[in-house]
C-alpha positions as CSV (number, residue, x, y, z in Angstrom):
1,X,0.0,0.0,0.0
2,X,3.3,2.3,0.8
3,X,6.5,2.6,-0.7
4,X,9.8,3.2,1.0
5,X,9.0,6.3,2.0
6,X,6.1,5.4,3.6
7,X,4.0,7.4,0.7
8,X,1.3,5.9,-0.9
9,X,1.9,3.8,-3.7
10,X,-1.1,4.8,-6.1
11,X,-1.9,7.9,-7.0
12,X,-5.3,7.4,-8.3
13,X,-7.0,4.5,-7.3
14,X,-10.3,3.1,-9.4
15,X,-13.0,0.5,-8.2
16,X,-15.4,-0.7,-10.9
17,X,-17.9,-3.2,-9.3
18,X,-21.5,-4.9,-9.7
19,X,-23.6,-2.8,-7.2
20,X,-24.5,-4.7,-3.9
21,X,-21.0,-6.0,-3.5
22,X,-19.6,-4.2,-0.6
23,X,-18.8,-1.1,-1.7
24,X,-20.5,1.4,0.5
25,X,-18.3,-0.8,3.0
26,X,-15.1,-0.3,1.5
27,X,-15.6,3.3,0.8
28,X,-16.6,4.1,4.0
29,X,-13.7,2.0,5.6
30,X,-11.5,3.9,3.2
31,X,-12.6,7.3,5.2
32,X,-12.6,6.2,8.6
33,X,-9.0,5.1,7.8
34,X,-8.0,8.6,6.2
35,X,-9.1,10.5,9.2
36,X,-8.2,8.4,12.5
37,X,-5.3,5.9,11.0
38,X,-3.5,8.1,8.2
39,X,-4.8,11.3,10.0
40,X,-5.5,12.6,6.5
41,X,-6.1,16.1,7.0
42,X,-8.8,17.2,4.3
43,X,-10.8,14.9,2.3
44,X,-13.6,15.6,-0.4
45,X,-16.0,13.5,-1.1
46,X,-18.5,14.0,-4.6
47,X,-21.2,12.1,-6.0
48,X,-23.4,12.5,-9.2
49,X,-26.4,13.1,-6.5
50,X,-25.4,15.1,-3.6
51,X,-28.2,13.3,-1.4
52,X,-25.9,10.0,-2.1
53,X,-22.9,11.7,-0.5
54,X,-25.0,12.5,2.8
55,X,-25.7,9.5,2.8
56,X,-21.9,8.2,2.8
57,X,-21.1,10.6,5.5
58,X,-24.2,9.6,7.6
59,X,-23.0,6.3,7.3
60,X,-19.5,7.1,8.6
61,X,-21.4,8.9,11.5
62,X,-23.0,6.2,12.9
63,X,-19.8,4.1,12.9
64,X,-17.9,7.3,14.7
65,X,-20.7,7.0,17.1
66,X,-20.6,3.4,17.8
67,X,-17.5,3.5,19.0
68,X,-16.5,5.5,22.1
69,X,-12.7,5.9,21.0
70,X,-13.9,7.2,17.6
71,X,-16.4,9.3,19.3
72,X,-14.2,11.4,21.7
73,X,-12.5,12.6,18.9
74,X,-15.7,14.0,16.5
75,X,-15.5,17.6,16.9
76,X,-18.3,18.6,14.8
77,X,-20.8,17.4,12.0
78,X,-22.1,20.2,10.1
79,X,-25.4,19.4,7.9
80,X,-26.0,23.1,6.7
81,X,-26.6,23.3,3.0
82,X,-23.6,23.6,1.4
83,X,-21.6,23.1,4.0
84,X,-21.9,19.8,4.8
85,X,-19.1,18.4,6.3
86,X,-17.2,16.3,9.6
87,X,-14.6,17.9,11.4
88,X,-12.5,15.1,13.6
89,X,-9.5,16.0,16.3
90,X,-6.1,14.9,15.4
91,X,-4.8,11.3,16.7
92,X,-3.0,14.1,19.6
93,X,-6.1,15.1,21.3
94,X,-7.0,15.6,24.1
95,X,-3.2,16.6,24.4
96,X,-1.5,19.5,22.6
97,X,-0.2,19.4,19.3
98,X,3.3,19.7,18.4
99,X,4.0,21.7,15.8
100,X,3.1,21.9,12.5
101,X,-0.3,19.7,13.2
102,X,-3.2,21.3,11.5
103,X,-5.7,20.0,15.1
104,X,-8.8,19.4,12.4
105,X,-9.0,16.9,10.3
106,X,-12.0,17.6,8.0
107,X,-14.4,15.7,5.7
108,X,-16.3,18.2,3.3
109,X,-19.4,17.4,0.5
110,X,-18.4,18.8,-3.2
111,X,-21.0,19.5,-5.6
112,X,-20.0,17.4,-8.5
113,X,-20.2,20.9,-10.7
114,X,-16.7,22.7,-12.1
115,X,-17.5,25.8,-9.7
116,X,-18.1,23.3,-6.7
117,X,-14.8,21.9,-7.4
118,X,-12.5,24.7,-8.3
119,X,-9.9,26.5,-6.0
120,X,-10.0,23.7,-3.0
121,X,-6.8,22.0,-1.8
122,X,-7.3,18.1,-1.2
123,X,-5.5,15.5,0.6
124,X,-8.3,13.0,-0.6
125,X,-10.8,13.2,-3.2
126,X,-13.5,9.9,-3.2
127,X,-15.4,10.1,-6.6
128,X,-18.6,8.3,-6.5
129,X,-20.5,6.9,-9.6
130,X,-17.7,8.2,-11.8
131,X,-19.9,7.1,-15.1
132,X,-22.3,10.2,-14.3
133,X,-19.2,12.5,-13.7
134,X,-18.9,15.2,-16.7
135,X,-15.5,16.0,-18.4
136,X,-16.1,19.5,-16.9
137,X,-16.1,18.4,-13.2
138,X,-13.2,15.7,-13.4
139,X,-11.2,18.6,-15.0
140,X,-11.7,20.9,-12.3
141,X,-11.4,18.1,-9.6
142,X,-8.5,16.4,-10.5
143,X,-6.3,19.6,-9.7
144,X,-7.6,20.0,-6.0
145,X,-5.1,17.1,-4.9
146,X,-2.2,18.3,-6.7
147,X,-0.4,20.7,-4.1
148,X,-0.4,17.3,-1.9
149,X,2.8,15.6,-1.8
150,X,1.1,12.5,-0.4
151,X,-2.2,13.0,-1.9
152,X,-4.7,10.0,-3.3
153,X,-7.6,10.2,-5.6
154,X,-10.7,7.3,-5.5
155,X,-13.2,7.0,-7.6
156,X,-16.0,3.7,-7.6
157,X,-18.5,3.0,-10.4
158,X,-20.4,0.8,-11.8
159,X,-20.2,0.1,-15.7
160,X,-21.0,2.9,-17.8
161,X,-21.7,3.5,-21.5
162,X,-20.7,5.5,-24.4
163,X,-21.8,8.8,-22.6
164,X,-19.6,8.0,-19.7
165,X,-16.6,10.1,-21.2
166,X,-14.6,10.1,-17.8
167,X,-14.6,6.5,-16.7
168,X,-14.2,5.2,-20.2
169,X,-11.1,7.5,-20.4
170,X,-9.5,6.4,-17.2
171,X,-10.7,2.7,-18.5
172,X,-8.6,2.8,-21.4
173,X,-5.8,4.1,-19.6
174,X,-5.5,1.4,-17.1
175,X,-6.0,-1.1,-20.3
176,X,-2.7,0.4,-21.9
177,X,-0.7,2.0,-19.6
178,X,1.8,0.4,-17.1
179,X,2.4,2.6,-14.1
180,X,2.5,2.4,-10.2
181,X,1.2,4.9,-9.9
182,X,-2.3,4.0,-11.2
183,X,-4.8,1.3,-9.6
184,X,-7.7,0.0,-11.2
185,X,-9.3,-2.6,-10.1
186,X,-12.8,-3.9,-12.2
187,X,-14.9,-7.0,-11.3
188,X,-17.2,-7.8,-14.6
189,X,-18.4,-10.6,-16.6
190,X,-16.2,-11.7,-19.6
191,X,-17.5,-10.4,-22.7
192,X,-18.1,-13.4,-24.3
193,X,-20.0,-15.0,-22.1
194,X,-24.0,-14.7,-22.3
195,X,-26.3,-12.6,-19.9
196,X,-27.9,-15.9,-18.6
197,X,-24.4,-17.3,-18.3
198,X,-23.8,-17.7,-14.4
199,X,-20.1,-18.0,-14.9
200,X,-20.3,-14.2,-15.4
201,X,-22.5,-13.6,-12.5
202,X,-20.0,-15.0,-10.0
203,X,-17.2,-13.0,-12.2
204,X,-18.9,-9.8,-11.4
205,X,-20.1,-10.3,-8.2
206,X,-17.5,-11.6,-5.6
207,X,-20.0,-11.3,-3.1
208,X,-22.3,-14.0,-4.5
209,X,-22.8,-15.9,-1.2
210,X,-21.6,-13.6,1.2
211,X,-23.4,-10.6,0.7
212,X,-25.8,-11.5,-2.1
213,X,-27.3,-14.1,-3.4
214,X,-28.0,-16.4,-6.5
215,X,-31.8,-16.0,-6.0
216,X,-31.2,-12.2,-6.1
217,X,-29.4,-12.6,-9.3
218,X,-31.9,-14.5,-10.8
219,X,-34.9,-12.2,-9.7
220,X,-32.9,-9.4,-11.1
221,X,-32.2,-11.6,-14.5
222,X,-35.8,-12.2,-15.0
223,X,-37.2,-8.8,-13.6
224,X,-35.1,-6.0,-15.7
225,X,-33.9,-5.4,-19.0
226,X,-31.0,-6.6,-20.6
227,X,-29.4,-3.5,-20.9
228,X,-30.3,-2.8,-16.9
229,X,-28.9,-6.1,-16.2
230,X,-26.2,-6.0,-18.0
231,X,-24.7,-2.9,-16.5
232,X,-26.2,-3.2,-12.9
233,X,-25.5,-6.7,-12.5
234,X,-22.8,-8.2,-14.9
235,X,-20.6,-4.6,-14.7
236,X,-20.3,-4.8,-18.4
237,X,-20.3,-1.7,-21.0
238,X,-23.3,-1.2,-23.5
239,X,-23.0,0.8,-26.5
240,X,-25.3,3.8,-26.4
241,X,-24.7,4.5,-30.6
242,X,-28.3,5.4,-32.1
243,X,-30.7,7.5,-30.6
244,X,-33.7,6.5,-29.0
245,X,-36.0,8.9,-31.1
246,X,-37.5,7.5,-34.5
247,X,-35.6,10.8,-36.4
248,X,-36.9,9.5,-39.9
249,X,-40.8,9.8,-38.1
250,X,-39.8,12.8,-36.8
251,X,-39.0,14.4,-39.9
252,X,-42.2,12.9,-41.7
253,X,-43.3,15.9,-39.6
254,X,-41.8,18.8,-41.5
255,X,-44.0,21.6,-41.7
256,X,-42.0,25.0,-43.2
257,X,-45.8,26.9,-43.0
258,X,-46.1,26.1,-39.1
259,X,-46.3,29.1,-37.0
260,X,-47.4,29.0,-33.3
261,X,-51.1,29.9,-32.7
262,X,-52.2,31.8,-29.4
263,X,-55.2,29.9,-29.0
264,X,-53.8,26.5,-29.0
265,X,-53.3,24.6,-25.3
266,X,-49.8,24.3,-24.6
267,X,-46.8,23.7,-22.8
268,X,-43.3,24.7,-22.9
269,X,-40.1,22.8,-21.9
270,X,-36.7,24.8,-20.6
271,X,-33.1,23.3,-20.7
272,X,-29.8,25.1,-20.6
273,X,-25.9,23.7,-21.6
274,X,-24.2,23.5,-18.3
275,X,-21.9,26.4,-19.3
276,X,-25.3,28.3,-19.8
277,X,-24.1,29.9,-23.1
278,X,-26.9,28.5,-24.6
279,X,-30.5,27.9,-23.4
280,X,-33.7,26.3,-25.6
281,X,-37.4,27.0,-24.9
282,X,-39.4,23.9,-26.9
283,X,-43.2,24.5,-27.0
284,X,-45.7,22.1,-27.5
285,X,-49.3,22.6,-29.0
286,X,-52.1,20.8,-29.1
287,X,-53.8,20.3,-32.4
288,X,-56.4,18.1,-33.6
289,X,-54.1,16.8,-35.8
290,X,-51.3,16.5,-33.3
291,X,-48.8,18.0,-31.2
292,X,-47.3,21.3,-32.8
293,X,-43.5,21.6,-32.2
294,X,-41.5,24.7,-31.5
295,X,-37.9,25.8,-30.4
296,X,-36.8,29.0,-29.2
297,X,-32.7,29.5,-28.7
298,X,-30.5,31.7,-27.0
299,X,-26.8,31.8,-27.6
300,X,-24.4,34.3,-26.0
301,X,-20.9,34.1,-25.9
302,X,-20.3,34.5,-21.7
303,X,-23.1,32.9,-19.4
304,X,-26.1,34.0,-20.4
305,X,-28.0,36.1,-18.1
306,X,-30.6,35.2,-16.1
307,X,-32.7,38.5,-15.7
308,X,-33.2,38.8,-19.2
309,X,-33.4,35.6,-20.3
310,X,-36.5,34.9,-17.9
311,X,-37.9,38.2,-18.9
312,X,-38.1,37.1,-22.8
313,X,-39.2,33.3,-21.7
314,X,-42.1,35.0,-19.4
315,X,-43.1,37.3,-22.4
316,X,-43.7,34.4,-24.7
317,X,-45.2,32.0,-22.0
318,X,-47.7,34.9,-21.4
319,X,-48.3,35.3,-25.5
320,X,-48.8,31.6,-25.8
321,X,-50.7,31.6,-22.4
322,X,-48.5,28.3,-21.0
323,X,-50.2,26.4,-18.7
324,X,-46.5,25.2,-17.6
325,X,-43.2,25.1,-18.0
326,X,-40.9,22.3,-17.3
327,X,-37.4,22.4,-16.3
328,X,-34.1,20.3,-14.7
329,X,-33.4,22.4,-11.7
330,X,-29.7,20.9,-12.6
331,X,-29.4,23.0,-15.7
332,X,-32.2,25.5,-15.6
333,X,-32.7,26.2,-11.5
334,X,-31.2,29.3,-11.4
335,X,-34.1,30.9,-13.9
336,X,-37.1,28.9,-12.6
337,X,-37.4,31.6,-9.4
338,X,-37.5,34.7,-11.7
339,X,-40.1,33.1,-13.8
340,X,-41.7,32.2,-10.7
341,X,-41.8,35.9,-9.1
342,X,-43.2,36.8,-12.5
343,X,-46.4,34.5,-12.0
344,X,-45.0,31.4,-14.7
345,X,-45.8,27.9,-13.4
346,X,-42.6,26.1,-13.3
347,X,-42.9,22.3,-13.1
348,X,-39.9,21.0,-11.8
349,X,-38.2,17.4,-13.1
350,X,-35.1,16.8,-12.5
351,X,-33.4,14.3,-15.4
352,X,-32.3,11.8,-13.0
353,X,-35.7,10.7,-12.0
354,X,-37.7,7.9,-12.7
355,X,-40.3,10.5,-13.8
356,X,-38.1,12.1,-16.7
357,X,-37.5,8.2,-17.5
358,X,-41.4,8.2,-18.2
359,X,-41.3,12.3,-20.2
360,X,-38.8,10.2,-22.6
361,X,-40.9,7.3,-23.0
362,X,-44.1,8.9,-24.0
363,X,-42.2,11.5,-26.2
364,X,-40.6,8.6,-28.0
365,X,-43.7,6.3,-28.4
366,X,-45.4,10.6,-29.7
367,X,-42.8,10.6,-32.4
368,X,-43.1,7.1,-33.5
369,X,-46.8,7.6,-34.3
370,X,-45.9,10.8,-35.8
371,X,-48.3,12.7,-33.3
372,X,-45.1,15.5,-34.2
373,X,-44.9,18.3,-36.4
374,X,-42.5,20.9,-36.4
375,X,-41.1,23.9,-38.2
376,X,-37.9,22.0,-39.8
377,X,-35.7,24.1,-37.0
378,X,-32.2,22.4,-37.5
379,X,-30.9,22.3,-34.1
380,X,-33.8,20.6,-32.6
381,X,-33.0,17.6,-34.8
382,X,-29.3,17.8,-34.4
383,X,-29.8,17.5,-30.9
384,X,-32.0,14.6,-31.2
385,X,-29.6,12.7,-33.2
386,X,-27.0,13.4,-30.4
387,X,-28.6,11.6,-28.0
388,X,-28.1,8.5,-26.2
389,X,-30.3,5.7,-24.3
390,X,-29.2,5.2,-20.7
391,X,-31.1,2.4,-19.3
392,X,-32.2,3.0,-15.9
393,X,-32.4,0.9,-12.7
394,X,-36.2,0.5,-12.6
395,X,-36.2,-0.5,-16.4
396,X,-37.0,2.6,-17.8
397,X,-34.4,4.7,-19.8
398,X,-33.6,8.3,-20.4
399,X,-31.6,10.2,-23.1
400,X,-28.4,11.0,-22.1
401,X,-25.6,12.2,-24.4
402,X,-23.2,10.4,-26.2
403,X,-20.6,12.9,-26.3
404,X,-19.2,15.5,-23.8
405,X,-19.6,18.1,-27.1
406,X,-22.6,16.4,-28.1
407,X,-25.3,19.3,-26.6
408,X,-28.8,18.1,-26.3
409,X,-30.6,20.6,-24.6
410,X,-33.1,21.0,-26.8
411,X,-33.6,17.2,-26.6
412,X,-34.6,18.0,-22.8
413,X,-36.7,20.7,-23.4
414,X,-38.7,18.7,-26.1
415,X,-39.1,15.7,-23.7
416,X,-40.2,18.5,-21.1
417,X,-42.6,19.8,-23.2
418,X,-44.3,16.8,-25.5
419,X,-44.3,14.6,-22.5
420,X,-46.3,16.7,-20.6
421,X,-48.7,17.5,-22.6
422,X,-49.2,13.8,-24.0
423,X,-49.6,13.1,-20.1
424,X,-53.1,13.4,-20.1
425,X,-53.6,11.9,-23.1
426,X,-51.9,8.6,-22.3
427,X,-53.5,8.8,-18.7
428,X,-50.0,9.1,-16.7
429,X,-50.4,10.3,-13.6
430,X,-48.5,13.2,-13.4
431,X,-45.9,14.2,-10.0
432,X,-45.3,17.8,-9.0
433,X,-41.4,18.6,-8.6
């Protein structure tokens, strides 16, 4: 684990596993040893999902508490929003420090966002669900740990796909390159071995009989997709290549007379490019003979500007009397509260739940009846192409994209809007965000 100089031996350390195989409990092992063992004095921890990484340091919590000798030395646990974080004595306390000892060893939450990220100093960064990490974030994280002589970075993951830019980068790395310095350690089924094959089940799982079971397997096998099981249970990559949108039924919707019609029902969808230099309104109308397709699109150099960008959305959802508008508080959050001051229902749905899963399903299953037309408007279709299907864990699926410079906002904002207003059509009960 440590070299002759008692430094660690890998830099970056990578743990690709089936879920329900122990990781939570090495990862939170990991921790505990980083603060009280290797009295490692500031640690980050990030996940896709910040909920997921309360969750982690809850977890560590109760084992701090469990144990009087762990306990005497918690300082602090901070649950404030957006400063979330432990704060533990040093392995000298209750006795005075020599010097150079820091006193605090800390454990804070990081925002897996490039700003979140940015301009902190690490001594440990833990990663979690890498495969949802974006180019953008990794290349602002990956710096923090740098100033650290004796610094580590972990990341854990299941399998990922063609949109997972980051673990698929680090994957091919550890495939070619031949360093100490790197660690990657992946438990999956063999390629060429079948889905139903249980040779690959026990190759991806080496808790099968410990912590898990074959029964579980099975239920899983016979319960979920292939694609679901595939990449939940066997750890292996799918290719995400085609879209999940019937494009050539989509374009058996081209209308170059369409305009939008005041007096139509309908319903408008917002997305934004995480470096908000572009945003795209999509509107939906409903027409006897279908749903009536619209984009709007702002581009600007720097951030666009959230003042006047709600001001022009609110002007048209006012002209076009929208009875909603849909948006990822992810991407779009920081407009939604302008709107909302302005007297716009905003109908939140954020793209990683299961409710989104269901927006893309009845959009998709709209567009292959051709309930779609539309004014031709290039970048809506270009971003269509550009997406990707991720499978998700309750069998659904949702776009995703293929690429890091793939954008597919507009993608998001027409799943917003068509599969809203299909809702009632298809009698889907719909949630409120």
């Amino acid at each position: 684990m440590v070299n002759e100089s008692g430094n660690f031996r890998r830099k970056t350390c990578n743990l690709i596993i089936a879920r329900q195989n122990g990781k939570t409990f090495t990862v939170r092992a990991l921790l505990l040893a980083s603060m009280y063992v290797f009295n490692t004095k500031r640690i980050g921890i990030m996940a896709q999902d910040r909920k997921q990484s309360l969750e982690t340091m809850g977890n560590i919590v109760d084992v701090i508490n469990s144990q009087s000798w762990l306990r005497d030395r918690l300082k602090r646990e901070n649950r404030s929003h957006g400063e979330e974080r432990l704060e533990i004595w040093c392995e000298h306390h209750p006795n005075p420090c020599p010097p150079g000892c820091n006193t605090i060893r800390r454990l804070d939450i990081i925002s897996a966002t490039p700003r979140a990220a940015r301009g902190k100093t690490l001594d440990l960064l833990y990663i979690d669900e890498l495969r949802e990490i974006s180019p953008a974030t990794w290349a602002a994280a990956e710096p923090t740990l740098r100033a650290r002589k004796n610094s580590q970075l972990w990341t854990s993951s299941n399998a990922g796909d063609d949109t997972s830019v980051v673990l698929n980068t680090l994957r091919d790395s550890a495939m070619s390159a031949n360093s100490e310095r790197f660690g990657y350690w992946e438990w999956s089924a063999a390629p060429e071995l079948k889905i139903s094959d249980r040779k690959g089940w026990r190759q991806a799982n080496p808790s099968l009989g410990h912590l898990i079971n074959e029964q579980d397997l099975e239920d899983s096998f016979n319960r979920n997709s292939a694609d679901v099981f595939e990449t939940e249970s066997l750890c292996r990559w799918r290719a995400a290549l085609d879209s999940p949108f019937n494009v050539e039924a989509f374009d058996n919707g081209l209308d170059l007379n369409l305009t939008m019609d005041p007096t139509l029902p309908t319903w408008m969808g917002l997305d934004l490019t995480f470096n908000r230099t572009e945003a795209y309104l999509v509107s939906a109308q409903e027409h006897p003979d279908g749903l009536r397709v619209f984009l709007h699109r702002w581009v600007k150099e720097n951030a666009i500007g959230e003042r006047e960008l709600a001001s022009e959305i609110a002007v048209l959802a006012r002209q076009y009397k929208a009875r909603q508008i849909a948006y990822d508080p992810a991407t779009a959050g920081f407009v939604a509260p302008h709107l909302q001051k302005a007297g716009i229902r905003m109908q939140e749905n954020s793209w990683g739940s299961a409710y989104f899963a269901t927006l893309c399903d009845v959009t998709a299953s709209a567009m292959n009846a051709e309930r779609l037309v539309h004014a031709g408007q290039s970048e809506l279709r270009d971003h269509l192409v550009a997406c990707a299907r991720r499978p998700a864990s309750d069998g659904g699926w949702r776009i995703a994209r293929r690429a890091s410079q793939s954008p597919i906002s507009a993608a998001v904002a027409l799943v917003l809007a068509v599969g809203h207003a299909e809702v009632p059509r298809t009698q889907i009960v719909t949630h409120v965000g």
